[in-house]
C-alpha positions as a Markdown table, in Angstrom:
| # | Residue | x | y | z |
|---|---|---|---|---|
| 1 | Unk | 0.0 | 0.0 | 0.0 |
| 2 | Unk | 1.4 | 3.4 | -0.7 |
| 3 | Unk | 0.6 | 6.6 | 0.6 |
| 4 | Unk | 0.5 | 10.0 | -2.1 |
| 5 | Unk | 4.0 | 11.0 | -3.0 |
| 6 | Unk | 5.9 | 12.9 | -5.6 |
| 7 | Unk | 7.0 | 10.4 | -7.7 |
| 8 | Unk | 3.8 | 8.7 | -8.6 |
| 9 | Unk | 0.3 | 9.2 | -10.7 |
| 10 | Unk | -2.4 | 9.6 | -9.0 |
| 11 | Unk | -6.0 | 11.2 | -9.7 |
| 12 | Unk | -8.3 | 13.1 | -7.1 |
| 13 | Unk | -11.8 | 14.2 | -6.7 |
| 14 | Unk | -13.2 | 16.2 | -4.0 |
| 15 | Unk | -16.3 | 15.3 | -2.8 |
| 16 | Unk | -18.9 | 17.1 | 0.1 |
| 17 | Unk | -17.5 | 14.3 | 3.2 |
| 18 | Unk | -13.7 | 14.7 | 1.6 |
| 19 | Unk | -11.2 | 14.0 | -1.1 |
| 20 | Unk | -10.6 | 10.1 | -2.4 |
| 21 | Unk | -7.4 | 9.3 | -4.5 |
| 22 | Unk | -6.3 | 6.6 | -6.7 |
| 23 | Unk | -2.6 | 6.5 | -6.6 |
| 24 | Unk | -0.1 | 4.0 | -8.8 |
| 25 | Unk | 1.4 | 1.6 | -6.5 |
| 26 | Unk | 4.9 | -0.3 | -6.8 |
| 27 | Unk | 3.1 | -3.4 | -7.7 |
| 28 | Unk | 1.6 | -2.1 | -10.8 |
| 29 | Unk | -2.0 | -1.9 | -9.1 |
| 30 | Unk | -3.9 | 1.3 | -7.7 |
| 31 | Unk | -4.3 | 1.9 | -4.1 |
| 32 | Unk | -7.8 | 3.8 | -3.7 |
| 33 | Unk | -7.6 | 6.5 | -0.6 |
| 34 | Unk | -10.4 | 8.2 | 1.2 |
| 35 | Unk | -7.8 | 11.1 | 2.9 |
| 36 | Unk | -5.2 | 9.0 | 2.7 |
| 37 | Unk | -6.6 | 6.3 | 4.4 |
| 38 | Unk | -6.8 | 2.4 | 2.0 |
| 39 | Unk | -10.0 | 1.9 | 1.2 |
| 40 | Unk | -9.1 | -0.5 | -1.5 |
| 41 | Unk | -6.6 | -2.3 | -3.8 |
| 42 | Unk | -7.0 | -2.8 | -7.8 |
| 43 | Unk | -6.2 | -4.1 | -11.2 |
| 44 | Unk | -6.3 | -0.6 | -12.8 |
| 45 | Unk | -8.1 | 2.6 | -12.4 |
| 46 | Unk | -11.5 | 1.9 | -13.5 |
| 47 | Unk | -11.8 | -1.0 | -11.5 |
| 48 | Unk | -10.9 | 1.2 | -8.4 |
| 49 | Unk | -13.6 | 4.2 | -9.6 |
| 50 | Unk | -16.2 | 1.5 | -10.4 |
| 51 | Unk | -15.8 | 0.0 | -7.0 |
| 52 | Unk | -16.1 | 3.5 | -5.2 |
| 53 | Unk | -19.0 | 4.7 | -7.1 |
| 54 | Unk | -21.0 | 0.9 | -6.4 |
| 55 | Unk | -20.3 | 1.3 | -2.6 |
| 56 | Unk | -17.9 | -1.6 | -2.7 |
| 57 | Unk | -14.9 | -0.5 | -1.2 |
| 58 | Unk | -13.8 | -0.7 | 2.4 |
| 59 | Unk | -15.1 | 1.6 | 5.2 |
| 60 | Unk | -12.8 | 4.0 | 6.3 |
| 61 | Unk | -12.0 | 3.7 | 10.1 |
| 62 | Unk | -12.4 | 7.8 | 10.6 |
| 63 | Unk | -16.1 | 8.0 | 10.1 |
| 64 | Unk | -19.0 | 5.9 | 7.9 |
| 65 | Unk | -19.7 | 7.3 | 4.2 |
| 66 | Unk | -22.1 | 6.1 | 1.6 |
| 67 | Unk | -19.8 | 6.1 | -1.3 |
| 68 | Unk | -22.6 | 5.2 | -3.4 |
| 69 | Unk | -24.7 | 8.4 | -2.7 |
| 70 | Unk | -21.7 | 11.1 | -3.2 |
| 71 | Unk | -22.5 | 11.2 | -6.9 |
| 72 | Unk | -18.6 | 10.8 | -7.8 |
| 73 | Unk | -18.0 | 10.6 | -11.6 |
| 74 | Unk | -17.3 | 7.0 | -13.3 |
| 75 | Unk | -15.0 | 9.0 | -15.8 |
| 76 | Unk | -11.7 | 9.4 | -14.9 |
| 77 | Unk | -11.4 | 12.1 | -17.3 |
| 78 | Unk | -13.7 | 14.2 | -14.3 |
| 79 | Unk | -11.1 | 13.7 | -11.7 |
| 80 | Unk | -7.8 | 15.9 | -11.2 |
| 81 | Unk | -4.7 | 14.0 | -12.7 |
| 82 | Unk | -1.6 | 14.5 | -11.0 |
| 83 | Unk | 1.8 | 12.7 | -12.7 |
């Protein structure tokens, strides 16, 4: 699992309850973040958005969110890219 850095791709959206990630990993998957905390592990990027937007990720231990309900985009090209 890898935490946001400089030397990795990663795309962001903001939503009302906070910011999620997906961020490259060293094993060639994408690590899916609610404020930087693992809510998930994928194959590739739409896997990861897909998962979010269906409400089947894990819950993140800071407080309970509906993923489903936040209305977050299932195109990538919607998120902020970051290389």
């Amino acid at each position: 699992m890898c935490i946001p850095g400089d030397d990795m791709s990663m795309w962001i959206y903001r939503t009302a309850v906070g910011y999620v990630s997906i961020v490259s990993n060293e094993d060639f998957r994408y690590d899916l973040l609610f404020e930087s905390e693992p809510i998930g592990t994928y194959e590739d990027e739409q896997e990861a958005v897909d998962a979010l937007c269906d409400g089947e990720v894990f819950q993140p231990k800071t407080k309970q969110v509906d993923f489903s309900m936040l209305d977050i985009p299932r195109n990538l090209h919607e998120w902020e890219y970051r290389a």
